[in-house]
C-alpha positions in Angstrom: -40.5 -30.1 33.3 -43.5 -28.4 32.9 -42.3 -27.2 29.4 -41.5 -31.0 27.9 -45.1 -31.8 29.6 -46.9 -28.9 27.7 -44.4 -29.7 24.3 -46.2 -33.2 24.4 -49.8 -32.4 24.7 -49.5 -29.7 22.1 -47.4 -31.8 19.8 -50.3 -35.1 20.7 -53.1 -32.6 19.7 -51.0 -31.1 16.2 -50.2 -34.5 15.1 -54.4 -35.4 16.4 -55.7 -32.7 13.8 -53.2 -33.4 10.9 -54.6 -37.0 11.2 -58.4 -35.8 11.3 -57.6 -33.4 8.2 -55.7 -35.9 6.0 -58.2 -38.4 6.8 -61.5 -35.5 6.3 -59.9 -34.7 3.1 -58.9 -38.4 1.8 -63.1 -39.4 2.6 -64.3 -36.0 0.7 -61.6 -36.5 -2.5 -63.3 -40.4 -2.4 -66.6 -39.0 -2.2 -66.0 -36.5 -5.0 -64.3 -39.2 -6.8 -67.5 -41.5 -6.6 -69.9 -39.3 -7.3 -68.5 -37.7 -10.4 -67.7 -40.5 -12.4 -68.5 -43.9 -10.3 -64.8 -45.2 -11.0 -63.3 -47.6 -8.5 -60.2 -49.4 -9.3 -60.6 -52.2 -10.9 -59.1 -55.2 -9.0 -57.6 -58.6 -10.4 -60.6 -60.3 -9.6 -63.3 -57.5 -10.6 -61.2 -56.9 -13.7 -61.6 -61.2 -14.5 -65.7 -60.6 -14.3 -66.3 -57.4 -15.9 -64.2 -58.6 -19.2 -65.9 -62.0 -18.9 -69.5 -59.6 -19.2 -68.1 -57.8 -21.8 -66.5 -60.6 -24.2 -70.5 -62.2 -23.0 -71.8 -59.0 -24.3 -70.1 -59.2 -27.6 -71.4 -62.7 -27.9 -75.1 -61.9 -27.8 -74.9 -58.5 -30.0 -73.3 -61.2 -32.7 -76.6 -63.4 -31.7 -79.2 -61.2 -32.0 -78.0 -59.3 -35.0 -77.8 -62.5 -36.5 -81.2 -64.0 -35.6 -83.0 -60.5 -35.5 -81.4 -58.7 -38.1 -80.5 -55.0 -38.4 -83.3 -53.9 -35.7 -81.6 -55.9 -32.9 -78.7 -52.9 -33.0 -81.2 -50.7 -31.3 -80.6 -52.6 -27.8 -77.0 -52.7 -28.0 -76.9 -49.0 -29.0 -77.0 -46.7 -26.4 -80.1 -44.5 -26.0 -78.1 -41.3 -25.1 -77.2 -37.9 -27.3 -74.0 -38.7 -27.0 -73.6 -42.2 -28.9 -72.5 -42.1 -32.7 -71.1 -44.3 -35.3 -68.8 -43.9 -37.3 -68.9 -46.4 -40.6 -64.9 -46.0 -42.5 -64.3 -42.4 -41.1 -67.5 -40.8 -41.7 -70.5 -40.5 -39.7 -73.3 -42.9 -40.3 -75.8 -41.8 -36.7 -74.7 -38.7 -35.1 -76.6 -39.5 -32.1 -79.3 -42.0 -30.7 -82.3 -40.3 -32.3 -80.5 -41.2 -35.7 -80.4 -44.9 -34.6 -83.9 -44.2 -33.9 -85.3 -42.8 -37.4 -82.4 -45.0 -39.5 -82.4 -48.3 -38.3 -86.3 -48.9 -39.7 -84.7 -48.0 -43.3 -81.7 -50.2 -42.9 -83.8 -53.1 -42.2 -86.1 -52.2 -44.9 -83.2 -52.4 -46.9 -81.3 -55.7 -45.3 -83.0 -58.1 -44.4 -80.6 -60.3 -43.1 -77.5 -59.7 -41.2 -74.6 -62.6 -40.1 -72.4 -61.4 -38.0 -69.2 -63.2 -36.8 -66.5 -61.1 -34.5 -63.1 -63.1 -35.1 -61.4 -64.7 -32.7 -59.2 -61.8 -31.9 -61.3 -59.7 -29.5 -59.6 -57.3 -27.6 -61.2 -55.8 -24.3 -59.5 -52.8 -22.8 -60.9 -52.3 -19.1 -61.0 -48.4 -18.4 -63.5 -48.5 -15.2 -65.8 -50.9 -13.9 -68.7 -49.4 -16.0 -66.4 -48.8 -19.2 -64.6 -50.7 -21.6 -63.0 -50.6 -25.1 -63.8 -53.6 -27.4 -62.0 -54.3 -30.7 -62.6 -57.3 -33.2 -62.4 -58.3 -36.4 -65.7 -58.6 -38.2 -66.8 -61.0 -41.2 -70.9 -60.2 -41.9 -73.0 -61.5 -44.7 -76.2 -59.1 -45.5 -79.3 -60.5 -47.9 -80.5 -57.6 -49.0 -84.0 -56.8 -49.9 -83.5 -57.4 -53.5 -81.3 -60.6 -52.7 -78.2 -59.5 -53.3 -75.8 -61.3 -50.9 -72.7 -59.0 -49.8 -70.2 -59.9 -47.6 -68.5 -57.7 -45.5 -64.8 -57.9 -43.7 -63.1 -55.5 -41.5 -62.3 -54.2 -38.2 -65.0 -52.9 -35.4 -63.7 -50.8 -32.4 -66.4 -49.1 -29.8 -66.5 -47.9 -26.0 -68.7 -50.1 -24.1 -71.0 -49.0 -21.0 -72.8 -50.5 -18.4 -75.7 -48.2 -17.6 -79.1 -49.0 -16.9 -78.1 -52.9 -16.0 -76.6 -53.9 -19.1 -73.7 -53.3 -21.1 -74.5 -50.6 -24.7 -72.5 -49.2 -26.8 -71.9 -45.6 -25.8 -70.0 -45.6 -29.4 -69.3 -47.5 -32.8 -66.8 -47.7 -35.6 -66.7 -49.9 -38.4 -63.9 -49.9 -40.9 -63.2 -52.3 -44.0 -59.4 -52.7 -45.1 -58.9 -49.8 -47.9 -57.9 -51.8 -51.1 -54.9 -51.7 -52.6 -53.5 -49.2 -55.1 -54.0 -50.2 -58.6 -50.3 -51.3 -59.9 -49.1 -49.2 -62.8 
């Protein structure tokens, strides 16, 4: 009798610290989890807001670039090493300090920008803090010596929410290749 008695307690306390561990290492993996990238799961509901703010976000950069001109890019583009843009598969700013010495030469150069994303913008939700946008793009540019050039294609980037608003951690513009010349 003693023996079932002493099976219990000892099976009580196994199952007691297989409970503490499993529930010691779920808190640390969540901690670890949280403090080395900041991803949570995106729910229904937080996954509804954080597209609306995105597809928001999309709006004003078509605004400002628009009312501003080439110089409103600089508060849409993130200030970190690791942004670049990519214009039809080549490199246009390797990094935030080439937005920084560029963009005065673009707008030097264009003075006016219209930008239109078309109505199909795409948002791909990878974390709370992170998306991927794509849209078509239509843009008409006066340029300093007032030629007018209008611009179609596709835009793709990865946008972040750092610092209380949503930048573009990365860009990529591309315009449809034309067609091959018929024989």
């Amino acid at each position: 009798m003693w023996y079932i008695a002493a099976m219990k307690t000892s099976t009580l306390r196994t199952l007691q610290c297989v409970l503490l561990l499993a529930t010691l290492i779920f808190a640390g993996s969540s901690t670890q989890r949280m403090a080395l990238g900041k991803s949570q799961s995106l729910t229904a509901g937080t996954a509804a807001v954080v597209e609306m703010e995105v597809r928001d976000f999309m709006r004003h950069v078509a605004h400002d670039v628009t009312q501003d001109g080439p110089m409103a890019w600089r508060k849409y583009f993130a200030d970190t090493p690791a942004f670049f843009m990519a214009v039809n598969g080549k490199i246009a700013f390797a990094n935030s300090a080439e937005v920084t010495a560029g963009l005065p030469q673009v707008a030097l150069a264009i003075k006016q920008i219209e930008l239109k994303w078309g109505d199909d913008l795409r948002v791909d939700l990878l974390a709370p803090d992170l998306a991927v946008v794509g849209a078509s793009y239509h843009e008409l540019q006066v340029w300093a010596d007032g030629r007018h050039v209008e611009d179609n294609g596709y835009f793709t980037g990865v946008a972040q929410y750092r610092d209380g608003r949503w930048q573009f951690r990365n860009a990529h513009w591309s315009e449809p290749v034309p067609p091959p010349p018929t024989p």
